[in-house]
FIMIRO-417888 format. One line per 2 residues: number of its first residue (from 1); their letters; for each residue x, z, y of N, C-alpha, C. Coordinates in steps of 0.2 Angstrom, whole numbers. Example, Ala and Ser with C-alpha at 12.3 -4.5 7.8 and 13.67 -1.06 7.14 Angstrom:
2
1 = AS = 66 39 -28 62 39 -22 66 39 -16  64 35 -11 68 36 -5 64 39 0
END
This chain:
191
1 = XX = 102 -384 252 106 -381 248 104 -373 247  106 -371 240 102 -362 240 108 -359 243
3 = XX = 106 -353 244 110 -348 247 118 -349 243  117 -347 237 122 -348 233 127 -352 235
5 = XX = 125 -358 233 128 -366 235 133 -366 239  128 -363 245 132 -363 254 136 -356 252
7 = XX = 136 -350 249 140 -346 249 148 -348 246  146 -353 240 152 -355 236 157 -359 241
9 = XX = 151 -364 243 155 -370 249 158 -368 252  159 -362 256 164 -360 263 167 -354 258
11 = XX = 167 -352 251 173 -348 250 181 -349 250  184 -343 250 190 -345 248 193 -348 241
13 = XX = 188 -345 236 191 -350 230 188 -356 231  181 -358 233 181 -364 234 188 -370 236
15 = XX = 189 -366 241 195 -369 246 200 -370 241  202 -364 239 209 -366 232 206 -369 227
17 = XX = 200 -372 224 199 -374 219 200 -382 224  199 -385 228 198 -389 232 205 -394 231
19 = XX = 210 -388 237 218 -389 237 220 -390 232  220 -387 226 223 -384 219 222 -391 216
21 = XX = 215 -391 213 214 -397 209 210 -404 211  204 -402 215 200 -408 216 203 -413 220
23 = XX = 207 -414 225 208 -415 232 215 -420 226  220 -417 224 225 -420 220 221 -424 214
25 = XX = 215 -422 210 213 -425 206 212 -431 209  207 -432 215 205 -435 216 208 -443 219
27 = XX = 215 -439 221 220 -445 226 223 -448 220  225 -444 214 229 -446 208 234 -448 211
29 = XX = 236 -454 210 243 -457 212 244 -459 218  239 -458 223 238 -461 231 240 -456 234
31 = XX = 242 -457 239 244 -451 246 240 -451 250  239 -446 252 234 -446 260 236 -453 266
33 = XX = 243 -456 265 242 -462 268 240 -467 267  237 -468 261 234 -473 258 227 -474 261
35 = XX = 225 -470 264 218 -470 268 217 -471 276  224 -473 277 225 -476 283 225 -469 291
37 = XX = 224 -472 296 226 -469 302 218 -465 304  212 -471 302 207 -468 306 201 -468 301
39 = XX = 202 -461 296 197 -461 290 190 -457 290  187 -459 285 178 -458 286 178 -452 281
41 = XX = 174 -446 283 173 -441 276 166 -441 278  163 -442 270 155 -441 269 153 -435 266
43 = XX = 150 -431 269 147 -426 267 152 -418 265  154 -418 272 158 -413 273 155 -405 272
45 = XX = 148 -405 273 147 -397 271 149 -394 275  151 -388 272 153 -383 278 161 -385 282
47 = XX = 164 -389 277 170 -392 281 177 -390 278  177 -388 271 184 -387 268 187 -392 267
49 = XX = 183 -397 263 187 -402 263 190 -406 270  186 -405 276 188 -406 282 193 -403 285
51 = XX = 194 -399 284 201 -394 285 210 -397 280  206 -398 274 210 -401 270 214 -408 274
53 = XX = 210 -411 274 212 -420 275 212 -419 282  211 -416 289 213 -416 295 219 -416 296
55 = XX = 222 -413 293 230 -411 293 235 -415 289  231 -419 287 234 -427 280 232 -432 287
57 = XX = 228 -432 291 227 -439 293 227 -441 301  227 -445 305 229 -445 312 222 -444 314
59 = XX = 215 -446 314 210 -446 315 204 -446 309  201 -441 308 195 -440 304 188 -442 306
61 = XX = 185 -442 305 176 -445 306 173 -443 302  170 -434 301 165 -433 296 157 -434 299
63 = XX = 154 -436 292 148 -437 293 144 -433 287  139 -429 292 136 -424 289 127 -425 289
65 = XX = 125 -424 284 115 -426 285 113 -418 288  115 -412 285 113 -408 288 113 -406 295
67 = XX = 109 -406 301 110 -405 306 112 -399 307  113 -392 304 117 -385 307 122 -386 305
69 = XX = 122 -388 298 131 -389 295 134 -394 302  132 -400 301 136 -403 307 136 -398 313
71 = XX = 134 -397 317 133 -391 322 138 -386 320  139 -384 316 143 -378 314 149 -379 314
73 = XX = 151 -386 311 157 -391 310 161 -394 316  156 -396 319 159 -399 328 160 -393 331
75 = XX = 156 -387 332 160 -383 337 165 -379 334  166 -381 326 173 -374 325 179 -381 324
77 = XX = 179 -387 323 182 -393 325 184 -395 332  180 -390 338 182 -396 344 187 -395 347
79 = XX = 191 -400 349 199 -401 352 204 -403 347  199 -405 340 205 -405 336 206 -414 336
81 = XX = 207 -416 328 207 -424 326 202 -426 322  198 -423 326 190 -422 321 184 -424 326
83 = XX = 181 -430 321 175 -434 327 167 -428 320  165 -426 323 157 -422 318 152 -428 319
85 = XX = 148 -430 316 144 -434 316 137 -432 312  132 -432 315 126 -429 310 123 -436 311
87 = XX = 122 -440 302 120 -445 304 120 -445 294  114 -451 292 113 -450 285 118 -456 283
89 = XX = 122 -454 276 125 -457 275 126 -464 271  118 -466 272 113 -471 271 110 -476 273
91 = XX = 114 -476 281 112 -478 286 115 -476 292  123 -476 290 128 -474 297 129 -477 304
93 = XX = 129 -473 309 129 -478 316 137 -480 318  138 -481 312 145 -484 315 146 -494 313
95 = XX = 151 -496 318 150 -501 319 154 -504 309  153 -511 309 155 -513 304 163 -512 302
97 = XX = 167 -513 298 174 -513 296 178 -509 301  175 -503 304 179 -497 308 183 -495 305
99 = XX = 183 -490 299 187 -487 296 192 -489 292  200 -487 292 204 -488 285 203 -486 281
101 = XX = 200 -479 278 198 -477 272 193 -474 273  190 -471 268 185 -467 268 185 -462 260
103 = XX = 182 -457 261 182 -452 258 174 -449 255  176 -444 249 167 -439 249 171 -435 243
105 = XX = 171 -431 244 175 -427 240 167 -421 235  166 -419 231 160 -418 229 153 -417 231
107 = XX = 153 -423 232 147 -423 236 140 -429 233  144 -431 230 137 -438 229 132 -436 225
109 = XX = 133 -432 220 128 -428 216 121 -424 221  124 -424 228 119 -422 231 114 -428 234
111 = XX = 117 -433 232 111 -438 234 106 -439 229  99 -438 232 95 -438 228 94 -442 221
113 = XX = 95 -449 222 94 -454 216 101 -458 217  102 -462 211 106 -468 212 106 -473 215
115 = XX = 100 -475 216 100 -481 222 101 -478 229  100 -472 230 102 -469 235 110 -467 236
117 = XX = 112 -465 231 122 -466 230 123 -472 231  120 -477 228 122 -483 229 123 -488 235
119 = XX = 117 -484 239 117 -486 247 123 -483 251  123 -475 249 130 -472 252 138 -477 252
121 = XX = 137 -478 245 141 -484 243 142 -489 247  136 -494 248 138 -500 250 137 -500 257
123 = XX = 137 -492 261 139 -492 268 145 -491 269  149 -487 264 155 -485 264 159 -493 265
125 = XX = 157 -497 261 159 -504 261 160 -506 267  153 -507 271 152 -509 277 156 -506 281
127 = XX = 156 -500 282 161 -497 286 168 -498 284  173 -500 280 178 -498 280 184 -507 281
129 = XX = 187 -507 283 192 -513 286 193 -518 279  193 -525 280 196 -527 275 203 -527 274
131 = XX = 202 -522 265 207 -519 261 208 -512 262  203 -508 264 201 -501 266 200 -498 259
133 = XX = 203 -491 257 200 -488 251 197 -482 254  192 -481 247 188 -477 246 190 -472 240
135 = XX = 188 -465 241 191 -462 236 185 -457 236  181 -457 230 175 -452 229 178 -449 223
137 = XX = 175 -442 223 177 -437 215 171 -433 217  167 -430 210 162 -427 208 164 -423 203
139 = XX = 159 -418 202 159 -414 194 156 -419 189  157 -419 183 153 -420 179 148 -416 177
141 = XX = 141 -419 174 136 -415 176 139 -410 168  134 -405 168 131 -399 165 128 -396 167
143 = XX = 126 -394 161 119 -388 160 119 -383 166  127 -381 167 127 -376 171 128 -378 178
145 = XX = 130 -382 179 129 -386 187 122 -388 188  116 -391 183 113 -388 184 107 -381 187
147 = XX = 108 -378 183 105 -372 184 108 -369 194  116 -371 193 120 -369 199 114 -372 205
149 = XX = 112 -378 203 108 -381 209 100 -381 210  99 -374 206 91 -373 207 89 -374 215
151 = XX = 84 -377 218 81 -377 223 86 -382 228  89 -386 223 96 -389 229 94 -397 223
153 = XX = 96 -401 228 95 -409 225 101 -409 221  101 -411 214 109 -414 210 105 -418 207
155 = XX = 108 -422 206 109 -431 204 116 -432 202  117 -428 198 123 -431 194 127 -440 193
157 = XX = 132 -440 194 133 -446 191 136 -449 187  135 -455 182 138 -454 176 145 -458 177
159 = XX = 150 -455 179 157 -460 179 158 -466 173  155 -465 168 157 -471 165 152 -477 165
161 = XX = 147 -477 171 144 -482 174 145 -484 182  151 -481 184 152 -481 189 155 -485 194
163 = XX = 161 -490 191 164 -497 191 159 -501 191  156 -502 187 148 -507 188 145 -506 194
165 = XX = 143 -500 196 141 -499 203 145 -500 209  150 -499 209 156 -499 214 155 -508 215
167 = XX = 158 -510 211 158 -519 208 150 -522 213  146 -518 209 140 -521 212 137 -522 220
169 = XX = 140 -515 222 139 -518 230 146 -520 234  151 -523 231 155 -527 232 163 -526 234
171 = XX = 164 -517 230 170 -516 231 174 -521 225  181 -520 227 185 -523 220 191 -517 220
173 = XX = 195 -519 213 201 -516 212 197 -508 209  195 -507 207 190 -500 204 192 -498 200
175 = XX = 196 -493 201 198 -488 195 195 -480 194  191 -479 189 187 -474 186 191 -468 184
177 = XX = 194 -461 185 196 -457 179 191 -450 179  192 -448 172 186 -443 172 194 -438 168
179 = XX = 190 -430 169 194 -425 166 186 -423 163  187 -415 159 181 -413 155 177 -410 160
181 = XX = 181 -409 169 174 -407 174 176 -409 178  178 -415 179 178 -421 184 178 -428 183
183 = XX = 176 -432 190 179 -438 187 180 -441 196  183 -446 196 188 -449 201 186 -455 201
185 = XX = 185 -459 209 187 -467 209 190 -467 214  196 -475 214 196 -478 220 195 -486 218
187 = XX = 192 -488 225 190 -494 227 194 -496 233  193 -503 233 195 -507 239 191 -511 243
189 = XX = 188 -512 248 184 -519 251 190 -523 251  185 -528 249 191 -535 249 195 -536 254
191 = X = 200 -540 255 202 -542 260 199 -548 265
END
């Protein structure tokens, strides 16, 4: 990530942008108990969103690719209801149907390609219990989240092909919402 990036990610308006609108866009009609007692966050970053959902849920699991951010994450989390895991999200070391739910709160756009989202995807699958939900939200791209991500990987994704992908690594029950700079899913592993 550029300097920028990581400055935005650990500010305070990031945080109230977070609180405020993503986090509520994101859950829509769901509550933080919909994702069960012991949930997975992918790509926690400096760890706002980890802060957020710690305090919604009895056990958290984030899992982070960058090894300082993870590092920086575990030791200002330790003692809490937070496991740090630095581990690609593409190939998690956790065992099959561990979690109740799982989570990624702006973060897919950082995976390089689709097939590479689609992999985070269908490990989230792997990991999560039959009848587990998943709750991803992203920006929608532009021009200017672009340019925001000079020297940083974005792979925007396009929500209205997004069901199809969900569906195809074998979630079900897939509901899509987009606003003009966001968009929202939840899925389910089957039971």
């Amino acid at each position: 990530m550029n300097p920028q990036h990581r400055e935005l990610l650990a500010s305070d308006n990031w945080r109230q942008t977070l609180e405020e609108l993503a986090l509520p866009f994101a859950l829509g009609d769901r509550s933080y108990a919909d994702l069960g007692d012991d949930v997975l966050e992918l790509g926690p970053g400096p760890g706002l969103t980890t802060d957020l959902l710690r305090v919604q849920v009895p056990w958290l699991t984030a899992v982070e690719l960058d090894a300082d951010m993870a590092e920086t994450l575990r030791e200002r989390l330790t003692g809490t209801n937070v496991e740090v895991v630095h581990a690609d999200a593409t190939a998690m070391p956790f065992e099959s149907e561990r979690f109740t739910g799982a989570a990624s709160f702006t973060m897919l756009h950082h995976v390089p390609t689709a097939e590479r989202q689609d992999q985070v995807l269908g490990e989230a699958l792997r990991v999560l219990r039959p009848g587990g939900l998943l709750v991803v939200n992203d920006s929608m791209a532009s021009d200017d989240l672009a340019a925001f991500h000079v020297g940083d990987v974005y792979c925007p994704v396009d929500p209205h092909g997004l069901a199809h992908r969900l569906i195809a690594v074998g979630f079900i029950d897939v509901e899509v919402r987009t606003s003009p700079f966001a968009w929202a899913c939840h899925a389910r592993r089957p039971a």
